[in-house]
BABA-980288 format. One line per 10 residues: number of its first residue (from 1); for each residue x, y, z of N, C-alpha, C. Coordinates in steps of 0.001 Angstrom, whole numbers. Atoms other than C-alpha are relative to their C-alpha. Layout:
NUM) X Y Z X Y Z X Y Z ~ ...
# end
This chain:
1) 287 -232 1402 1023 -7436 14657 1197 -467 -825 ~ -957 190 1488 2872 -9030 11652 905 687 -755 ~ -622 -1201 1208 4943 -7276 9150 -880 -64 -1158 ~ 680 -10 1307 3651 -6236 5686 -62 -1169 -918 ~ -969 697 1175 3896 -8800 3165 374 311 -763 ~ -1414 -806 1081 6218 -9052 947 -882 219 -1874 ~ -231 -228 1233 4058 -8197 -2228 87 1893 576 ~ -1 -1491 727 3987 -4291 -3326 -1119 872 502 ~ 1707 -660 -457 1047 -1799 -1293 -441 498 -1522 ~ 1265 -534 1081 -1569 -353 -3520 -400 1512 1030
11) 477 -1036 -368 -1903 3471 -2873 -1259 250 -57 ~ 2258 -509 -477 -5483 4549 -954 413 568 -1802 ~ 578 -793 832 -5291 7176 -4246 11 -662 -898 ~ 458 876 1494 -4824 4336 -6917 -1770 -85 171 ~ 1460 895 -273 -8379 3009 -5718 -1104 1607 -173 ~ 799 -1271 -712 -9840 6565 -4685 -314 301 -1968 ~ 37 -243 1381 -8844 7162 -8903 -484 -899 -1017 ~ 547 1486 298 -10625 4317 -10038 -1454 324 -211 ~ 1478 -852 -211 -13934 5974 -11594 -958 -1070 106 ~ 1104 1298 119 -15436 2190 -11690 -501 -409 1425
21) 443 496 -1596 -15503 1621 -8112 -681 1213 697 ~ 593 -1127 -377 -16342 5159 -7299 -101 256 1638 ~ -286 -135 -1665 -15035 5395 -3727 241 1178 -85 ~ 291 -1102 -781 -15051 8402 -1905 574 76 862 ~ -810 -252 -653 -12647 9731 568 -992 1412 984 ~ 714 -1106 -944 -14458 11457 3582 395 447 1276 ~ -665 -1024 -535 -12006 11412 6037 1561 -641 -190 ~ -751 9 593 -8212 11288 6659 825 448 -934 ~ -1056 -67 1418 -5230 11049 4227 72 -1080 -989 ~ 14 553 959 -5215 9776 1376 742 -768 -650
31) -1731 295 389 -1536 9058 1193 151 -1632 923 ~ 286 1609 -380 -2207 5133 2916 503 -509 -1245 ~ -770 1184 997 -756 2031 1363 -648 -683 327 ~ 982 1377 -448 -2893 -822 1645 623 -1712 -673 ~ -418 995 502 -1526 -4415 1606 -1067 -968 208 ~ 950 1011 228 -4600 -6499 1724 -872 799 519 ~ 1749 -521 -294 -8586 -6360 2197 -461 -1219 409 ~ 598 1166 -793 -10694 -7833 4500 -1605 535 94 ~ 1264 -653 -219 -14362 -7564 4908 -464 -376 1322 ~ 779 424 -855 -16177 -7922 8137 -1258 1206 1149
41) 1134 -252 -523 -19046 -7246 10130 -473 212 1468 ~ -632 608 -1632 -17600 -7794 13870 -84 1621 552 ~ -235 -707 -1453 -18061 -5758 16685 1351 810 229 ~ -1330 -412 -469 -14537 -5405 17294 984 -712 -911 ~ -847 1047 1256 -12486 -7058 13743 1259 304 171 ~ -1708 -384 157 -8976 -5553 15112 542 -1254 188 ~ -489 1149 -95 -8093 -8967 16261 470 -978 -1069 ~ -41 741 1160 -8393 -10404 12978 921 899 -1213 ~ -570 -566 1404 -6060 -7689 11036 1605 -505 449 ~ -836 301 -588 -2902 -8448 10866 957 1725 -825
51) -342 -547 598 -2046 -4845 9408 217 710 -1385 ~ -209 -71 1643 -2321 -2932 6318 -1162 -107 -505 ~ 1229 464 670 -5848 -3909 5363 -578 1310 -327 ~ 789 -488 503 -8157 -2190 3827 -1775 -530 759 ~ 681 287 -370 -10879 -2861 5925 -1483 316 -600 ~ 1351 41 495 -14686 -3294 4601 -981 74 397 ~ 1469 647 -810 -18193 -3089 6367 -1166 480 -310 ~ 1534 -659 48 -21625 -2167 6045 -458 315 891 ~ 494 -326 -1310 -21435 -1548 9562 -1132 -377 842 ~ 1601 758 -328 -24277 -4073 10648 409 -85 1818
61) -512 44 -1484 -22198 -4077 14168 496 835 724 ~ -1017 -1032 -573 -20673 -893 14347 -185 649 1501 ~ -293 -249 -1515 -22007 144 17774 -355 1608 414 ~ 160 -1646 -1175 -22445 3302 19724 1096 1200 -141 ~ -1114 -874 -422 -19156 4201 20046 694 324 -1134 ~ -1022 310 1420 -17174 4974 16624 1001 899 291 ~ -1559 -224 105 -14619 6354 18030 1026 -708 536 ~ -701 1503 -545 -13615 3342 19911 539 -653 -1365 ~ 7 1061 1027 -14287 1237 16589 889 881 -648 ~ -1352 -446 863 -11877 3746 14919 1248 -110 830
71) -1004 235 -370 -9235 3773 17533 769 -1673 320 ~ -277 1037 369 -9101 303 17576 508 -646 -1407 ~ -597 17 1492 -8649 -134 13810 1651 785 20 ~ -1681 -1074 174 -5397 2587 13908 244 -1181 879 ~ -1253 967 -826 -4018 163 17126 -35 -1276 -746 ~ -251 1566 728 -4546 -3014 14444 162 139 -943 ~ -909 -33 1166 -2600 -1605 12078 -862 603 -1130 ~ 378 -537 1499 -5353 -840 9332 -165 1132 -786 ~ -419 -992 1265 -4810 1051 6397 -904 991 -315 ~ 964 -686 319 -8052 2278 5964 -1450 -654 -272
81) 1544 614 -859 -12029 1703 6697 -501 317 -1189 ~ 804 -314 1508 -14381 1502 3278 -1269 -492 644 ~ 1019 272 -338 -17711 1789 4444 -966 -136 -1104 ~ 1212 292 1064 -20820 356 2389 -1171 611 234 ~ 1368 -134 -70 -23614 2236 2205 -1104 -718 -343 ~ 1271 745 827 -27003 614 1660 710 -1655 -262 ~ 1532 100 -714 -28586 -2215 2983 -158 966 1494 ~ 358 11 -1488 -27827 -1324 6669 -255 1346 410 ~ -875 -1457 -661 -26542 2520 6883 -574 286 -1881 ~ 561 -1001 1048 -28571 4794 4034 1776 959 -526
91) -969 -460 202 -25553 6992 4499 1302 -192 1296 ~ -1346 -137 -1180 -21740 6878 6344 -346 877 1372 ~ 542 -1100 -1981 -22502 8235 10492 694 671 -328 ~ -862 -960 157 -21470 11288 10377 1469 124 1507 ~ -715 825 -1263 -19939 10108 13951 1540 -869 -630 ~ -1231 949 1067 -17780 7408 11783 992 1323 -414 ~ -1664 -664 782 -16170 10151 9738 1038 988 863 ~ -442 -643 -758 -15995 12313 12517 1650 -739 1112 ~ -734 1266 -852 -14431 9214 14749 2033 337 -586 ~ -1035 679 995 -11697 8212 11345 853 1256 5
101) -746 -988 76 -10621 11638 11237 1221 425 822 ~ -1030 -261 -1286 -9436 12356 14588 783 -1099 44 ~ -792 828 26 -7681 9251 14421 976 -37 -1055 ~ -1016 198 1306 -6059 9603 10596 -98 -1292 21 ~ 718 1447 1298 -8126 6798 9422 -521 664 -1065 ~ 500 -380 1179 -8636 7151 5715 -1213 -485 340 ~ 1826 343 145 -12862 6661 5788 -552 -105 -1634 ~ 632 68 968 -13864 5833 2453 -1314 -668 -289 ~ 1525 371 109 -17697 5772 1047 252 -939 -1050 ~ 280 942 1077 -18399 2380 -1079 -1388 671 -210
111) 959 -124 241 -20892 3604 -2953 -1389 -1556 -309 ~ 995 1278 185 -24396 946 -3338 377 -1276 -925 ~ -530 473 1230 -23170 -170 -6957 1347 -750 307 ~ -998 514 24 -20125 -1123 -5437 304 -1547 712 ~ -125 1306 -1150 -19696 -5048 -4492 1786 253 873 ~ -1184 -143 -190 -16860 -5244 -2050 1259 -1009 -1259 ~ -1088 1016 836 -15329 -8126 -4102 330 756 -1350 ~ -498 -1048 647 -14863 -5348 -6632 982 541 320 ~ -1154 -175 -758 -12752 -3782 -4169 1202 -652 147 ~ -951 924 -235 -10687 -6487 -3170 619 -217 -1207
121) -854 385 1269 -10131 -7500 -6900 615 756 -619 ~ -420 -1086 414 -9170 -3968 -7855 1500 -144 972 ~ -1279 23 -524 -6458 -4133 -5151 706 -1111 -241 ~ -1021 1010 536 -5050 -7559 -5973 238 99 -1517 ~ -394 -375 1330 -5159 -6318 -9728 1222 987 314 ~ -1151 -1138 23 -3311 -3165 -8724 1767 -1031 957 ~ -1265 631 -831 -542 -5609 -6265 713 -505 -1281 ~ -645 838 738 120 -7820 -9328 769 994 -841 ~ -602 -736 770 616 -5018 -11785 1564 688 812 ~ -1646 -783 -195 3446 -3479 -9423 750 -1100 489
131) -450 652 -238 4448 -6722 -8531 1088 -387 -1190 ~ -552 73 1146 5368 -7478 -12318 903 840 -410 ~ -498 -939 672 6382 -4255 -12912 1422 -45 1061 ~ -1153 610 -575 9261 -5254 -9746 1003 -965 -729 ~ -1294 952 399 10183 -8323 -11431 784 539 -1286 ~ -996 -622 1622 10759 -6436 -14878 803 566 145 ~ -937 -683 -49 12664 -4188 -13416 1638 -366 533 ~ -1289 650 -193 15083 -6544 -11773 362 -1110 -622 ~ -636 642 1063 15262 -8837 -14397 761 786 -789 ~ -881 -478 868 16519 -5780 -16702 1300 337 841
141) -1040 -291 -382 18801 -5037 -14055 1054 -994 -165 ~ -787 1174 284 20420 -8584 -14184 765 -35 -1166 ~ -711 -288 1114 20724 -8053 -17789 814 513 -350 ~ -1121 -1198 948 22386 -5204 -18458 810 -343 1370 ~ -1112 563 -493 24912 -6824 -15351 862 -249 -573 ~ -620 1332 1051 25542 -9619 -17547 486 771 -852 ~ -976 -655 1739 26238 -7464 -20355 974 963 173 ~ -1043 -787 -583 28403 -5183 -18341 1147 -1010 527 ~ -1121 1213 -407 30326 -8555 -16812 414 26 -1446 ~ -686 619 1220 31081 -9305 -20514 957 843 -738
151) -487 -1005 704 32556 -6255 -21629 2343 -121 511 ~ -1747 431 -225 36640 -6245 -21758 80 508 1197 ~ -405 -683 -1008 37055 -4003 -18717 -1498 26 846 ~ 1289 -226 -588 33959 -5343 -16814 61 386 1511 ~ -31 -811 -1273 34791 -4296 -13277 -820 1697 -94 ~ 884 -1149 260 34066 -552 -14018 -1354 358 -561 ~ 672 -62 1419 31715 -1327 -16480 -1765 -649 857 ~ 1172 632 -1077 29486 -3246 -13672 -287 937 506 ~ 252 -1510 -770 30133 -490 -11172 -1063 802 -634 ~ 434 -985 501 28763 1824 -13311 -1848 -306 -22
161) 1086 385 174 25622 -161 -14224 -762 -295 1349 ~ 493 206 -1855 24844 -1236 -10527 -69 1561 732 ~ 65 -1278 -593 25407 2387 -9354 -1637 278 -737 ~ 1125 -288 951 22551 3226 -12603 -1071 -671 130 ~ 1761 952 -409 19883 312 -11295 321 820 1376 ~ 709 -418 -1130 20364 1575 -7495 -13 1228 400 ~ 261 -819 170 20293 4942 -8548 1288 1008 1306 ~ -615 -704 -1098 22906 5994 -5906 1862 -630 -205 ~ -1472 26 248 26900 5554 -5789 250 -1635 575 ~ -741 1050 -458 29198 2072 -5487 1173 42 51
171) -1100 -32 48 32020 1480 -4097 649 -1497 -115 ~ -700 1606 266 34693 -1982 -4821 1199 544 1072 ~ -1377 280 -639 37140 -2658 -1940 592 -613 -206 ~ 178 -292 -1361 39437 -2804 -895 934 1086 -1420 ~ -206 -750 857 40956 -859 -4438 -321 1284 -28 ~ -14 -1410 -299 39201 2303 -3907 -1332 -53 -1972 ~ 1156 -943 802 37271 2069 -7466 -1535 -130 295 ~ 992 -130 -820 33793 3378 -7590 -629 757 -1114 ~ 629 -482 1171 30981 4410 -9883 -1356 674 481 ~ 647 -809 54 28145 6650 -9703 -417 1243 1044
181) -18 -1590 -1172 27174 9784 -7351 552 -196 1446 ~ -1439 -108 -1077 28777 11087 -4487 -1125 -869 1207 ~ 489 543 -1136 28203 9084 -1136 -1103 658 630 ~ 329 -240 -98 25588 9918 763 690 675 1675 ~ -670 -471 -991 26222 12147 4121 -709 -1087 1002 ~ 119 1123 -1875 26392 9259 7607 298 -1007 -1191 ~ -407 1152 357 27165 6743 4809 1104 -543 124
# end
């Protein structure tokens, strides 16, 4: 399995809070991060995750066994299973939620109304927004650098500001000065 990529997850509860898509949380935690969505229809789709997904189905393949098809999903990394009700499956197997549970797979119901590509576009809406909201935040950090480099006595004056973007203490060797909260304990 891969690593995450490098944009920003999208919390299961952004989506779950999302009264347009109207997903449903039936089993699981809720507390998932999801870095992409995939839809499929496969027998066995762990092969094809590479982690993190948000997995999609209408369950046209799901099988006999769903607690296989859930423990397989947890060993391929995914984030969490959004089942479609209606055409195939009236309602989610109660088997499925039973399955997702014991495993701590989030199980979420797509309701009928819901296309997946709704889904998907809701989570690459929500990636970009915290993606942006990354770069803004380290562009202002750059800034107020720069404007701390410029200041007559900018050594301290950085410190201080660099301690205030990474929210935790700096130190400058091999001098000893040093600007914001106390070290942390094993640091």
């Amino acid at each position: 399995m891969e690593a995450a990529p490098p944009t920003p997850p999208v919390a299961l509860a952004r989506l779950l809070a999302d009264t347009e898509l109207g997903l449903r949380l039936l089993a699981g935690p809720a507390a998932a991060e999801v870095h992409g969505v995939h839809a499929s229809e496969m027998a066995d789709p762990s092969p094809y995750l590479l982690g993190g997904e948000l997995l999609l189905t209408a369950g046209a393949e799901l099988g006999a066994d769903p607690d296989r098809y859930a423990a397989r999903l947890v060993a391929a990394g995914a984030a969490a299973l959004g089942f479609g009700v209606a055409p195939v499956h009236e309602a989610v197997p109660p088997g499925l939620a039973e399955a997702c549970g014991r495993h701590g797979l989030p199980l979420l119901e797509v309701p009928p109304g819901t296309p997946f590509t709704a889904v998907a576009r809701t989570v690459w809406r929500l990636m970009e927004q915290a993606r942006t909201g990354e770069l803004r935040r380290v562009t202002e950090a750059q800034q107020s650098l720069a404007a701390a480099a410029a200041r007559p006595d900018p050594v301290p004056a950085v410190l201080r500001r660099l301690a205030a973007s990474l929210g935790g203490r700096v130190e400058l060797a091999p001098d000893g000065r040093s600007a914001g909260g106390p070290v942390p304990a094993g640091a």
